[in-house]
OpenMM code with the backbone's topology and positions (N, CA, C; nanometers):
from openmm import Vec3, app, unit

residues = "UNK UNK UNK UNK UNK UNK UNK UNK UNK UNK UNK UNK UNK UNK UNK UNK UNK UNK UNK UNK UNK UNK UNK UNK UNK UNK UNK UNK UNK UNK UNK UNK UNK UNK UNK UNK UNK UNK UNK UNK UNK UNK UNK UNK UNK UNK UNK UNK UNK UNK UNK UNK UNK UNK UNK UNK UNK UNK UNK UNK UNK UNK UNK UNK UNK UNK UNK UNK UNK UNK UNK UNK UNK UNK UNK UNK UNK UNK UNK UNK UNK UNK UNK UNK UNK UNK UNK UNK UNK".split()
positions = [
    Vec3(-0.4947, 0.2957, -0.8817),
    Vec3(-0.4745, 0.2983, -1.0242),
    Vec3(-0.3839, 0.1806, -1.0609),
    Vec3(-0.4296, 0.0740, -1.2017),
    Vec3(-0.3392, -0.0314, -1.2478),
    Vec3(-0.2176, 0.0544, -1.3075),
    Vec3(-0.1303, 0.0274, -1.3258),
    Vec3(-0.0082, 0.0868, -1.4402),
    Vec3(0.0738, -0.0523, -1.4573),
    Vec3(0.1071, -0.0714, -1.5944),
    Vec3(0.1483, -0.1560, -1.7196),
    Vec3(0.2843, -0.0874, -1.7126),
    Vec3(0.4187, -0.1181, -1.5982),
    Vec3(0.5287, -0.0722, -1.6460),
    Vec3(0.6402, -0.2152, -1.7031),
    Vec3(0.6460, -0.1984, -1.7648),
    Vec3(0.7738, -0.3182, -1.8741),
    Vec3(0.6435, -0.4259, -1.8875),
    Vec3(0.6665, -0.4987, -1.8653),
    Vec3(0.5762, -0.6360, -1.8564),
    Vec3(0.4758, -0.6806, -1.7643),
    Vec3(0.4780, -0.5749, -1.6138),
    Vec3(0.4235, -0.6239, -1.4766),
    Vec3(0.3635, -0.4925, -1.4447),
    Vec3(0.2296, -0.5300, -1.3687),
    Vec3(0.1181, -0.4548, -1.3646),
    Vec3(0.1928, -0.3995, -1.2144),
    Vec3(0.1549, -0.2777, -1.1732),
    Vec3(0.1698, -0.1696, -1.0124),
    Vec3(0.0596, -0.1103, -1.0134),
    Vec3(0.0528, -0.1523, -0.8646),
    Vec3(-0.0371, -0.0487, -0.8127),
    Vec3(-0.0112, 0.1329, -0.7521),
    Vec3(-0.0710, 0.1987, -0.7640),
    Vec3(-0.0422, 0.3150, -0.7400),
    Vec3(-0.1621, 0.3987, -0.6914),
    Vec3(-0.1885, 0.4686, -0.5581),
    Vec3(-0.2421, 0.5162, -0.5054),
    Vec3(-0.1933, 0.6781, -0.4388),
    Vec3(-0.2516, 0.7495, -0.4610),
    Vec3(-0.2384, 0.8985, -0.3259),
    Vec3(-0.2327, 0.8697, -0.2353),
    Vec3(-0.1752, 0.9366, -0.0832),
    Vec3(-0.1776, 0.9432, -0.0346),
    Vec3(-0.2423, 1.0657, 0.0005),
    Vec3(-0.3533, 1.0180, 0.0999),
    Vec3(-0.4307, 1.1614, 0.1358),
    Vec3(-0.3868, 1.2868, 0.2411),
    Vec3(-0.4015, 1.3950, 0.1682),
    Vec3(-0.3397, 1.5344, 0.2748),
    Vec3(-0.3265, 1.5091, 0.3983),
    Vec3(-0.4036, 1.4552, 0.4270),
    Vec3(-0.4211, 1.4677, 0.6081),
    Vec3(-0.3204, 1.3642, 0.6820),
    Vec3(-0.2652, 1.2442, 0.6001),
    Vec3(-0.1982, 1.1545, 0.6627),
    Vec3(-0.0497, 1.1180, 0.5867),
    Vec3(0.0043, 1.2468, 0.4866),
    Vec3(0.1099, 1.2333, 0.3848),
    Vec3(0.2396, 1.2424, 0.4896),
    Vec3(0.2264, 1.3375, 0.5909),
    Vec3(0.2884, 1.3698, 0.6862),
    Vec3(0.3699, 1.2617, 0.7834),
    Vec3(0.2275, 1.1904, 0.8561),
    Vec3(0.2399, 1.0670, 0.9058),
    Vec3(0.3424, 0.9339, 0.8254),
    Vec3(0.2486, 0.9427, 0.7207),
    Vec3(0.3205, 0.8174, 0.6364),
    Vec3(0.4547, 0.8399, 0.5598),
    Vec3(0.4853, 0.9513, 0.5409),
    Vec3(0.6288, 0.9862, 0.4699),
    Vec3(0.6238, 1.0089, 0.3615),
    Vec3(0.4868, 1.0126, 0.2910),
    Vec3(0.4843, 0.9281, 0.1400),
    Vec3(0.3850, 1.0372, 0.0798),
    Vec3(0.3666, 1.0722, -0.0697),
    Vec3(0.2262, 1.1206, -0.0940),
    Vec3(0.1709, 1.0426, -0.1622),
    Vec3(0.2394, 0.9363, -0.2127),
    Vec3(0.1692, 0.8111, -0.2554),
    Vec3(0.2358, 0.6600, -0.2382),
    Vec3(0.1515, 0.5579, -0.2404),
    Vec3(0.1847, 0.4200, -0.2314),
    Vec3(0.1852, 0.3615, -0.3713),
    Vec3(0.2872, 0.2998, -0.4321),
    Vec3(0.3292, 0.2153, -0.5501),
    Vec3(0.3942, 0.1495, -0.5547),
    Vec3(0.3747, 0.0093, -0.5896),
    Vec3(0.4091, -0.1112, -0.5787),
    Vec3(0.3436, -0.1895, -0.6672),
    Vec3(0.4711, -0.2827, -0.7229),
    Vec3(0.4508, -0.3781, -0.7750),
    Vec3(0.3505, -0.5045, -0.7758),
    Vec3(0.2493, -0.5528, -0.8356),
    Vec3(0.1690, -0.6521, -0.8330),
    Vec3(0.2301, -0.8065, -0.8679),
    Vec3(0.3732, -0.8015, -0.9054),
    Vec3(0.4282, -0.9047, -0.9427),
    Vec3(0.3333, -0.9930, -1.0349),
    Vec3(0.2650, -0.9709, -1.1335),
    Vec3(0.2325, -1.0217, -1.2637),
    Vec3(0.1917, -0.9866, -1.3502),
    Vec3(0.1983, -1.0145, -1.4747),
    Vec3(0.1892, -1.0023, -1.5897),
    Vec3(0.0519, -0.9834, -1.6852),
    Vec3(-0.0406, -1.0877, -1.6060),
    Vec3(-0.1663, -1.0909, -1.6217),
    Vec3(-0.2504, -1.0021, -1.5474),
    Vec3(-0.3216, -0.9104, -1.6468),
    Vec3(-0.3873, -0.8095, -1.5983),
    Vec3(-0.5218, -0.8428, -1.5472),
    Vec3(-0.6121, -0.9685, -1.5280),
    Vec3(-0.6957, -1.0361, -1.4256),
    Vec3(-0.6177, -1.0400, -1.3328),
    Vec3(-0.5748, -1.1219, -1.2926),
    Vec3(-0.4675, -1.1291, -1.1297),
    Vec3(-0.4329, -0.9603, -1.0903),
    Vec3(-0.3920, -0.9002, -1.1930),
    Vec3(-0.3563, -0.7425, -1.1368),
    Vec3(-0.4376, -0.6851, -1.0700),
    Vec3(-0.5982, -0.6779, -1.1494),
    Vec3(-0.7368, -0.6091, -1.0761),
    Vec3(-0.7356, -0.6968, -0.9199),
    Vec3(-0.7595, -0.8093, -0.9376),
    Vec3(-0.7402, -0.8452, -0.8117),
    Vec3(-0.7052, -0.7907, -0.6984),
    Vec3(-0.5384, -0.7690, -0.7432),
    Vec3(-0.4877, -0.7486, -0.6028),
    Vec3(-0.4884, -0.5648, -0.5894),
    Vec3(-0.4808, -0.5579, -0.7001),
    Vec3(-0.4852, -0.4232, -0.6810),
    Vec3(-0.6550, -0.3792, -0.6030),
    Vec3(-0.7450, -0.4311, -0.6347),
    Vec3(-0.8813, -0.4287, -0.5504),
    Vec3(-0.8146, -0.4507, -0.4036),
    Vec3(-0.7565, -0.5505, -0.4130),
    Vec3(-0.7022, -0.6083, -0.2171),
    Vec3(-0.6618, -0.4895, -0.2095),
    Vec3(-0.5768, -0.4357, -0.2514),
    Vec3(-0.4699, -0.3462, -0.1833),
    Vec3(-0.5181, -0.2300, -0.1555),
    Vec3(-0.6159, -0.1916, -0.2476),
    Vec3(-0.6880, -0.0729, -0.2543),
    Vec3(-0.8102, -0.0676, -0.0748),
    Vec3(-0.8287, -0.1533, -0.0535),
    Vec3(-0.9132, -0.1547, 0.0750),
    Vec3(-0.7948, -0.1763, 0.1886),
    Vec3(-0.7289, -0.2330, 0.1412),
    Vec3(-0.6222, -0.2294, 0.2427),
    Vec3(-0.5649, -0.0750, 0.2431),
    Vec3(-0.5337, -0.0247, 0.1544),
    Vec3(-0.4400, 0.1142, 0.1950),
    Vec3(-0.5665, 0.1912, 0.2227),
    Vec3(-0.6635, 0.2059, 0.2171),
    Vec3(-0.8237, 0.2697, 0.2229),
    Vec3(-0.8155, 0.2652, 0.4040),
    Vec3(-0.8099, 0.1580, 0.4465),
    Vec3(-0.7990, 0.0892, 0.5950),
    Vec3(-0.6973, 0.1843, 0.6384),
    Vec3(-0.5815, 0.1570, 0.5659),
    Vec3(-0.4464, 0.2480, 0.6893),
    Vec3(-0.4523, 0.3784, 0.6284),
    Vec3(-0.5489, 0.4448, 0.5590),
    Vec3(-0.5331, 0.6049, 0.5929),
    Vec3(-0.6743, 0.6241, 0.6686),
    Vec3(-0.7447, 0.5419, 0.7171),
    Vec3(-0.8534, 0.5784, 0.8036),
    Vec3(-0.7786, 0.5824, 0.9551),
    Vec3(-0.7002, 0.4531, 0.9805),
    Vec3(-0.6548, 0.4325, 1.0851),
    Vec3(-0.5181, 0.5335, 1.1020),
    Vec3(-0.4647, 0.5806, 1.0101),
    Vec3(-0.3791, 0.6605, 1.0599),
    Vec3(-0.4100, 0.8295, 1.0754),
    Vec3(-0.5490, 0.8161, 1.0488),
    Vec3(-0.5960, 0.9430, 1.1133),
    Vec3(-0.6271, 0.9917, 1.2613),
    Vec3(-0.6086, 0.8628, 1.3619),
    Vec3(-0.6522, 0.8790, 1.4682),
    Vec3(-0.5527, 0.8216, 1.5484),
    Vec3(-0.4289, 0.7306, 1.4970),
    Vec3(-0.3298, 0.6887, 1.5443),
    Vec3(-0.1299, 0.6956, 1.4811),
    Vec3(-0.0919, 0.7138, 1.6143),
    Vec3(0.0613, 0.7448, 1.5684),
    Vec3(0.0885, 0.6275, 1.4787),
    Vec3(0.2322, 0.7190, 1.4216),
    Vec3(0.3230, 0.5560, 1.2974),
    Vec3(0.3624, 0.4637, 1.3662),
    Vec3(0.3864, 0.4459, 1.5013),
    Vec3(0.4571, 0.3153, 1.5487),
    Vec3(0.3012, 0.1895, 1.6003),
    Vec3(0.1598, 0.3068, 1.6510),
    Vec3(0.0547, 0.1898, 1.6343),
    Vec3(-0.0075, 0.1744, 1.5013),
    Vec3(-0.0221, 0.2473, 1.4373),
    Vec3(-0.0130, 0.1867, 1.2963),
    Vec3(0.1097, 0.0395, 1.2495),
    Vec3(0.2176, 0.0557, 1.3027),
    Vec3(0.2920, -0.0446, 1.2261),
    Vec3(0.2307, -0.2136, 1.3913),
    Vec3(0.2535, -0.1329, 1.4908),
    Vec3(0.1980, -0.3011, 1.5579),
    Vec3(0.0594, -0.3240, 1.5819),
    Vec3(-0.0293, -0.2196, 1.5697),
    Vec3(-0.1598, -0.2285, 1.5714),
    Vec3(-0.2590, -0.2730, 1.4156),
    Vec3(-0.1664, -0.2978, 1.3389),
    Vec3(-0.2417, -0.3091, 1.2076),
    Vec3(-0.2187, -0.4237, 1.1667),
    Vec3(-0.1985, -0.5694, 1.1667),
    Vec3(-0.2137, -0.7106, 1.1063),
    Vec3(-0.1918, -0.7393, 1.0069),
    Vec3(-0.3652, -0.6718, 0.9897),
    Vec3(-0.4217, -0.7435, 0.8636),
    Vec3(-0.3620, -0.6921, 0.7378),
    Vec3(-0.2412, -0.5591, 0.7572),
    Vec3(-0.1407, -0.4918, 0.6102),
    Vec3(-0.0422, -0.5767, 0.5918),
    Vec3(-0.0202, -0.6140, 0.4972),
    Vec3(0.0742, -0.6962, 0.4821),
    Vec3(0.1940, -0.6145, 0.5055),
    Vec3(0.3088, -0.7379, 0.5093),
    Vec3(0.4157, -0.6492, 0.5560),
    Vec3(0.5062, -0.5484, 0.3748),
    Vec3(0.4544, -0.6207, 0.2968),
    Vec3(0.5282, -0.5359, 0.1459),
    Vec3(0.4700, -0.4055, 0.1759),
    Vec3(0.3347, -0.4085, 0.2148),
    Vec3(0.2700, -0.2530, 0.2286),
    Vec3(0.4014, -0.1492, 0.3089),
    Vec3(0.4491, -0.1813, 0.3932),
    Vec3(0.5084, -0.1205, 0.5167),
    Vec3(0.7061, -0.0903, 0.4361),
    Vec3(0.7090, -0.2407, 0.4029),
    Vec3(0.8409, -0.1793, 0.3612),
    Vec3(0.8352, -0.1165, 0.1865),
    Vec3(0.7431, -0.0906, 0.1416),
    Vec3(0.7356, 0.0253, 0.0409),
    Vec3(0.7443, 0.1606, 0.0708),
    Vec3(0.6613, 0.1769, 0.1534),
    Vec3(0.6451, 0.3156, 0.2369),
    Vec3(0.7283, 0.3502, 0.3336),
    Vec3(0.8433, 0.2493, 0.3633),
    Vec3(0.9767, 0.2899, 0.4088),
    Vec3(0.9560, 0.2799, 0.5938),
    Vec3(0.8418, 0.2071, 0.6183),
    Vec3(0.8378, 0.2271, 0.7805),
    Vec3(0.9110, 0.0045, 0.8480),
    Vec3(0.8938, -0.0641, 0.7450),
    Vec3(0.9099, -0.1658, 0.7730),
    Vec3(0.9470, -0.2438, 0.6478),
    Vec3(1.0449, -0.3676, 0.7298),
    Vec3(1.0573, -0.4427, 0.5990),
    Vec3(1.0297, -0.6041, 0.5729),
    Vec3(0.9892, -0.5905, 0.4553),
    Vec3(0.8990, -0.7395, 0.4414),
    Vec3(0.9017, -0.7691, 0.2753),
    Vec3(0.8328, -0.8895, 0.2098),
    Vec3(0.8360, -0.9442, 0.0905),
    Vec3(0.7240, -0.9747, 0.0796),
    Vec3(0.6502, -0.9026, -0.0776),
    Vec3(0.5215, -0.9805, -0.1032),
    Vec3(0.5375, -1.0928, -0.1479),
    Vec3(0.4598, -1.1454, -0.1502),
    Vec3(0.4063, -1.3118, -0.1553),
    Vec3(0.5157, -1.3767, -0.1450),
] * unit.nanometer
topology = app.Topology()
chain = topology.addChain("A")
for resn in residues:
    res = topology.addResidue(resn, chain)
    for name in ("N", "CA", "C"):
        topology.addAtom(name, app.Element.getBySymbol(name[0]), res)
């Protein structure tokens, strides 16, 4: 889901039953860092296959191979959800 908070577009997603446990979280939300709501769909599309990716993969694997077995998540994904820390873009 886009959300329009002050001036800058977030993304915001569920976290699904089966992996709320695992991840700490019942949902993922984070900032898109812009203003322009083209660039927002964007990344929010990226992000959306990306967090799609780590609740598939964390159905079949612990939180610590999720955090070195997964790459291609950026690291903002990780320190939102409180398992790692990193800076988008």
């Amino acid at each position: 889901m886009l959300r329009l908070i002050g001036s800058h577009y977030h993304f915001r997603r569920a976290v699904p039953v089966a992996v709320q446990a695992q991840l700490g979280r019942t949902e993922i939300s984070l900032s898109l860092h812009t203003q322009s709501k083209l660039v927002a769909r964007e990344r929010a599309a990226a992000l959306y296959a990306r967090t799609g990716a780590l609740f598939e993969k964390a159905k079949t694997c612990s939180t610590r191979d999720l955090i070195t077995g997964f790459p291609a998540l950026d690291l903002w994904i990780w320190r939102d959800i409180g398992l790692r820390s990193g800076f988008f873009l």
